[in-house]
N, C-alpha and C positions, 0 to 999 in steps of 0.2 A: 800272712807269711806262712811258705811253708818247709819243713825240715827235711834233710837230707842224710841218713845214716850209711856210710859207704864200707859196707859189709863184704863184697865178696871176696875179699882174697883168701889165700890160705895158711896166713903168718904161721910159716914156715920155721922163721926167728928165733919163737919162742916155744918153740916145739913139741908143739901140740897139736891133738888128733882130729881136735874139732874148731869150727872157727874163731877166730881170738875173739870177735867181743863175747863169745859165751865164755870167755875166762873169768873166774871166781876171783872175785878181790876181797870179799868179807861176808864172811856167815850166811853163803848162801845167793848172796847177791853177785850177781856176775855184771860186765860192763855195762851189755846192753839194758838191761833192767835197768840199770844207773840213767842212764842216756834214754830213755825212754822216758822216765817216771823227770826227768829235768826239762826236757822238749816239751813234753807234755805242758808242764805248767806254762812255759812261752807262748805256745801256735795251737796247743789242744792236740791230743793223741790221733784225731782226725785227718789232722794235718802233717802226722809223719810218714814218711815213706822209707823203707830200708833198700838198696840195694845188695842183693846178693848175688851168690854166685856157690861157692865152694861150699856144699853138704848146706845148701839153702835151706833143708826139709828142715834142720834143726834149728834152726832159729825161727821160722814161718811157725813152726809147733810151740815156740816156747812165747809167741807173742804174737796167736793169730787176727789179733783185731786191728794191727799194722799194715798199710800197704807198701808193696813191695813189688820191686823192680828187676829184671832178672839179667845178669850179665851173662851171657851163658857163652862167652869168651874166658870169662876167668883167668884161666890158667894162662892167657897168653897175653895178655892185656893188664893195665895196672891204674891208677886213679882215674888217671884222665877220662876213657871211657867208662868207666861206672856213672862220673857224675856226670856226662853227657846224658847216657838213659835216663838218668834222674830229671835234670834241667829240660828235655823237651815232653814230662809228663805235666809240666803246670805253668800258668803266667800269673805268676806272682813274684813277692821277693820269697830269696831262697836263702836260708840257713843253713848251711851243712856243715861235717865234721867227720874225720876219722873213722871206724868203729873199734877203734884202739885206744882211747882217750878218755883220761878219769880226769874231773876238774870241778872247782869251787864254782856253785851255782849261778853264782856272782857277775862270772864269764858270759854269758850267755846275757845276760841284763843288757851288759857293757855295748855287746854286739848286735842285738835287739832293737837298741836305741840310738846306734850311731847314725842310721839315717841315709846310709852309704854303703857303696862294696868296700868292703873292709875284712882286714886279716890280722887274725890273732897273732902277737908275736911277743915273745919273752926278750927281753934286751940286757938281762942278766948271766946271758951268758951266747954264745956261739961254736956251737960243736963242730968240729970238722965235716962229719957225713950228716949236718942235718942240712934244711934250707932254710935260707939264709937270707935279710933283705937288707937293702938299703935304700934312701929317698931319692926326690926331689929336695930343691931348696925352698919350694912352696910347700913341703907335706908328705905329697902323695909317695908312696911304694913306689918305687924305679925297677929294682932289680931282686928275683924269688927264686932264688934255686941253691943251690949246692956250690954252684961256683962264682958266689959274689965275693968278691976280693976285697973290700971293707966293709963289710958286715956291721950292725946295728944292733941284730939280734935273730933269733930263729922263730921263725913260722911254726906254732904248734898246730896248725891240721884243724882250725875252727873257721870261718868263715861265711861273711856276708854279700850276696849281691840283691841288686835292685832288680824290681821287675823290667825297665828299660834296659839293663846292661845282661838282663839275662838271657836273650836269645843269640847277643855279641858271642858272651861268652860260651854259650854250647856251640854255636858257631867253631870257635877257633878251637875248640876240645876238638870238633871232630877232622882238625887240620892234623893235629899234633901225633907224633909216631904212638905205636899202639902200645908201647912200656913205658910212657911219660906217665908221671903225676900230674895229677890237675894244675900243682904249679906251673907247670910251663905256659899252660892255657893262659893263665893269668897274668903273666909274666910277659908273654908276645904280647899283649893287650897293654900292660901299661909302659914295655919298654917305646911303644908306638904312639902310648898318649891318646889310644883308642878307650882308657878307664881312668878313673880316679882312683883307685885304693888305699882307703886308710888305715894306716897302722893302729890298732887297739890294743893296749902296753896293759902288759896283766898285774903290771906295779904294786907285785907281792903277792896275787891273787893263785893259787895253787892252780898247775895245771900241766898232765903228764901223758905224753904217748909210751902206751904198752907194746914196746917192740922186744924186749929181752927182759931175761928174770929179774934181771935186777932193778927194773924198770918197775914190773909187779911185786917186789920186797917194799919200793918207796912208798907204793901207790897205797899197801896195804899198812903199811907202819904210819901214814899221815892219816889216815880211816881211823887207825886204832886209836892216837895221839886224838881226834875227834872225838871219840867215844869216853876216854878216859876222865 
């Protein structure tokens, strides 16, 4: 298996100078160090690759023994195409995730082991502007975006595919408009019954995207509450 950290944007968001996963959650430790030192222990640091894009040189500096993949669309472009450059560097199964994403290590086991393209989803809650799933009657993820209309729960930005569904799915990434999130990719695929994806219920298990401050107040108050 190997991992996928999708780095280049410019989270904008959270408004800051340099790219969000080098944002500091606790003494020093910033995301990516988080997400590397947890990957690691999964696929082996070998096996990670980052894509970047936005002020690349600082993150390539801060963790040069990572490979990495270069969006050099960035600014005009948004998940979908990052994880396409990711997905046509390897045939294997792929692991990827956010680089905005603090979570209990546990996560990562759950999705490791399901055996399947499968997506992380919280069902304790459904935000308005997140994305959002809902099934089949058999299982599988039907619908991932923004605009599902009875919602289940939300898609936190962790995910698994197979090595066979993984040239499918860079496939349909590279159909999809060039401001789409990956979700969509995934979405034309199972709303077609062209994948299986299963839902992997984080049923209590901690797990947060860093888009706004107050997003890194939780992140780092649940670190501390850790410590204590």
């Amino acid at each position: 298996m190997k991992a996928i950290i999708l780095a280049a944007g410019m989270g904008t968001r959270l408004g800051s100078l340099v790219p969000k996963p080098l944002t500091e959650v606790s003494d020093g430790l910033m995301i990516i160090d988080y997400q590397a030192e947890q990957l690691a222990r999964v696929v082996g640091r070998d096996s990670i690759a980052v894509v970047v894009g936005y002020k690349k040189e600082l993150l390539m500096e801060k963790h040069p023994d990572l490979l990495y993949v270069y969006n050099e669309a960035y600014a005009t472009t948004n998940t979908a195409k990052s994880l396409v450059r990711g997905l046509v560097k390897f045939d294997d199964d792929i692991l990827w995730l956010n680089g905005d994403v603090y979570f209990d290590p546990a996560v990562l086991d759950k999705l490791a082991e399901a055996g399947c393209p499968a997506a992380l989803v919280d069902r304790s809650k459904c935000g308005q502007e997140e994305v959002k799933h809902d099934v089949y009657e058999d299982g599988p993820i039907r619908h991932l975006s923004k605009a599902v209309q009875e919602p289940l729960g939300e898609a936190v930005g962790i995910n698994v595919v197979s090595r066979g569904d993984r040239a499918l799915l860079a496939e349909e990434l590279a159909r999809v408009a060039a401001d789409d999130y990956f979700e969509k990719g995934l979405e034309n695929l199972t709303v077609a019954r062209k994948i299986r994806l299963k839902p992997i219920y984080l049923e209590g298990l901690f797990c947060k995207e860093i888009d706004f401050q107050e997003d890194l107040e939780v992140v780092q108050e649940y670190i501390a509450k850790g410590k204590s």
